[in-house]
C-alpha positions as CSV (number, residue, x, y, z in Angstrom):
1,X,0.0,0.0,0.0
2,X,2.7,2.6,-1.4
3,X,-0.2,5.5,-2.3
4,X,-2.6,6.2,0.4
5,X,-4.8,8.5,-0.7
6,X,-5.9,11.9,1.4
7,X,-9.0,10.1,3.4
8,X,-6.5,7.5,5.2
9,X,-3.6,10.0,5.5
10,X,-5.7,12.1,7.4
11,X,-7.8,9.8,9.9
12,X,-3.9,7.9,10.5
13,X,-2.9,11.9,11.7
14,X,-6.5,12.1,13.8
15,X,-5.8,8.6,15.2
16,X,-2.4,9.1,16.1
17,X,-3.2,12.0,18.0
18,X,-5.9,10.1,20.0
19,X,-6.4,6.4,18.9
20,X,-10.2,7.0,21.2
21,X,-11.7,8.3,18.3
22,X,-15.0,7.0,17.0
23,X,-15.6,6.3,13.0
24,X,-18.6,8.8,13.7
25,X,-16.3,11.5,15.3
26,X,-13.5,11.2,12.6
27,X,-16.9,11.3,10.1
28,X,-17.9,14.6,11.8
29,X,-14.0,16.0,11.8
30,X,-13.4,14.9,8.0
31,X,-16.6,15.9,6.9
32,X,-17.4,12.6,5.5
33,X,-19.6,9.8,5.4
34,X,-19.1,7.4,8.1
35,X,-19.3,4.2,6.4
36,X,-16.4,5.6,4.3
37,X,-14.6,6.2,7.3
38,X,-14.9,2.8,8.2
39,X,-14.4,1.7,5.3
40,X,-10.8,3.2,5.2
41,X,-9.9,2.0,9.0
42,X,-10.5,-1.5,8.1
43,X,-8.3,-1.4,5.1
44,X,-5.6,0.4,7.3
45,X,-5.9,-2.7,9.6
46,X,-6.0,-5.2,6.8
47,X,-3.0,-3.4,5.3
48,X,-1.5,-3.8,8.7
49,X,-0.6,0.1,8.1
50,X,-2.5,0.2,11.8
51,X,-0.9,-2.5,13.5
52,X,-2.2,-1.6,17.2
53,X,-4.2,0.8,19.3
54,X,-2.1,1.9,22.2
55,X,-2.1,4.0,25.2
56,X,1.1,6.2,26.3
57,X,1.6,6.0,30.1
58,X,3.8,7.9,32.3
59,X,5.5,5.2,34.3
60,X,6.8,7.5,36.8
61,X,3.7,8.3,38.2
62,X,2.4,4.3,38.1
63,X,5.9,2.2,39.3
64,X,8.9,4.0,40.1
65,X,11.2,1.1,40.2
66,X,10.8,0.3,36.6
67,X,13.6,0.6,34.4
68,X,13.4,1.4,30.5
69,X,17.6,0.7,28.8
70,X,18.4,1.5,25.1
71,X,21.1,-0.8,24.2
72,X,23.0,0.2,20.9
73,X,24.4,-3.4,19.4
74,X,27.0,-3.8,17.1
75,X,26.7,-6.8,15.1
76,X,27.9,-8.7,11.8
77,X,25.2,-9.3,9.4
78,X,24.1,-12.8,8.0
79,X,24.6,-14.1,5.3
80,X,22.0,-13.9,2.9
81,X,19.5,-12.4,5.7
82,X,21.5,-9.3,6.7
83,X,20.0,-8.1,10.1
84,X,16.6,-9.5,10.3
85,X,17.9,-12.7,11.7
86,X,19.3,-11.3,14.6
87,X,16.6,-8.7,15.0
88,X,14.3,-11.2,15.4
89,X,15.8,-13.9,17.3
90,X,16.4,-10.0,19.9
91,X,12.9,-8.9,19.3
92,X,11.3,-12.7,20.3
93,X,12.5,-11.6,24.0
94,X,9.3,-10.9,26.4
95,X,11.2,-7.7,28.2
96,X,12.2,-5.9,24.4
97,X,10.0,-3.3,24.3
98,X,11.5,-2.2,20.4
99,X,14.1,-2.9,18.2
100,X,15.4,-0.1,15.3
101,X,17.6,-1.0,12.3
102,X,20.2,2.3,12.8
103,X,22.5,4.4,10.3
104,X,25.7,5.2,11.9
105,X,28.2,3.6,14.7
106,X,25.4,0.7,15.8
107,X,23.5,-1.7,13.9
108,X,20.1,-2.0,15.9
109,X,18.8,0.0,19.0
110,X,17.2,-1.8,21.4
111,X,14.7,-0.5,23.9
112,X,14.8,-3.1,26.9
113,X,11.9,-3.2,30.5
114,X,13.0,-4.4,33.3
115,X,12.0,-4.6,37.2
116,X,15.8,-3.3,37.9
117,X,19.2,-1.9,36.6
118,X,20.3,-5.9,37.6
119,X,17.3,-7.6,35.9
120,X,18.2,-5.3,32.4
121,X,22.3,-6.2,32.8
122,X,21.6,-9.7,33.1
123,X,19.6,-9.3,29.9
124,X,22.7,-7.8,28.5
125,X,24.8,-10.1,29.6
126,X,22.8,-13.5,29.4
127,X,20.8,-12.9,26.4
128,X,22.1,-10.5,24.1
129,X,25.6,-10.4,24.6
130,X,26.1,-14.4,23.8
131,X,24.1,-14.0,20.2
132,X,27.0,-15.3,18.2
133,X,26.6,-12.2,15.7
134,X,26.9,-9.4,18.3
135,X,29.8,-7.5,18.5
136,X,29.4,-5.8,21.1
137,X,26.8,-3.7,23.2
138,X,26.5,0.1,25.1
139,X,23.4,0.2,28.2
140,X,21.9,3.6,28.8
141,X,19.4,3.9,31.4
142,X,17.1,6.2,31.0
143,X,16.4,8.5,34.1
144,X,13.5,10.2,33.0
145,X,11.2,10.1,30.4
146,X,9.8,14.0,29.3
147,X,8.0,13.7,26.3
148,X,7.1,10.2,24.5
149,X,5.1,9.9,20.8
150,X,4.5,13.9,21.0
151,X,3.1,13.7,24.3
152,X,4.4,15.8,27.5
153,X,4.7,14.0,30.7
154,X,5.4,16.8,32.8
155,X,3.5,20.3,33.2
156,X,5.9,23.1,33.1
157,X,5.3,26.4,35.0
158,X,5.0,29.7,33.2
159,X,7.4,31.8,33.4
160,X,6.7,34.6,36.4
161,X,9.3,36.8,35.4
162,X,8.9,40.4,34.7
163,X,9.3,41.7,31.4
164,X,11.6,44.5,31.5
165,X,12.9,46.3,28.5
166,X,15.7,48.7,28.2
């Protein structure tokens, strides 16, 4: 499905922004029948364009002691299968959250859960680290999350300063 047309372009923008959405409120939004929305959505699934309907939560505010790792992973390529091999045999792993092909000094970047810093580096260590392919690995924690898929976690305050102008 190379050419999606202007209809499914712009309920993927509506449902991306909240996946809640109704057929009958993207009708009323796009100004078109709702059948034809419908329509659309279930060629979008079909297409596996929309693979899943998600919901971003802040984690901070639900468990504290959970910890989120990207791990950049160096690795030779397969013969004949390049990366996906080893992509998938990583991805297959219940605690891999996401795994990216990468441009640049890494191969693949992968995004790891875990209930601790020890539970994630005996991932690293056990799991990934043995794949006969991988070269080699970098952990980074992350400490806090901000912003995730466009949405802000934490309110800022305004700024209370006083303008003053020379």
């Amino acid at each position: 499905m190379k050419e999606t047309n202007k209809l499914k372009l712009d309920i993927l923008e509506l449902l991306e922004e909240d996946a809640r959405r109704t057929p009958q409120l993207l009708s009323t939004m796009l100004n078109v029948p709702e059948e034809e929305v419908r329509e659309a959505v279930a060629e979008l699934e079909g297409d596996r364009v929309i693979v899943k309907y998600a919901t971003v939560v802040n984690e901070s505010k639900v468990n504290d002691e959970k910890v989120t790792a990207l791990i950049e992973v160096q690795i030779t390529p397969e013969r004949g299968r390049g990366f996906e091999g080893i992509a998938e045999r990583i991805y297959l792993y219940p605690q891999v959250k996401s795994v990216f092909l990468m441009s640049g000094a890494y191969d693949l970047l992968v995004e790891v859960d875990g209930l601790s810093l020890k539970e994630v580096a005996s991932f690293v260590s056990d799991k990934l680290s043995p794949i006969e392919s991988v070269l080699s690995t970098k952990t980074h924690f992350i400490l806090k999350k901000y912003k995730q898929n466009g949405i802000i976690f934490e309110e800022h305050e305004e700024d209370r300063r006083l303008m003053i102008s020379p």
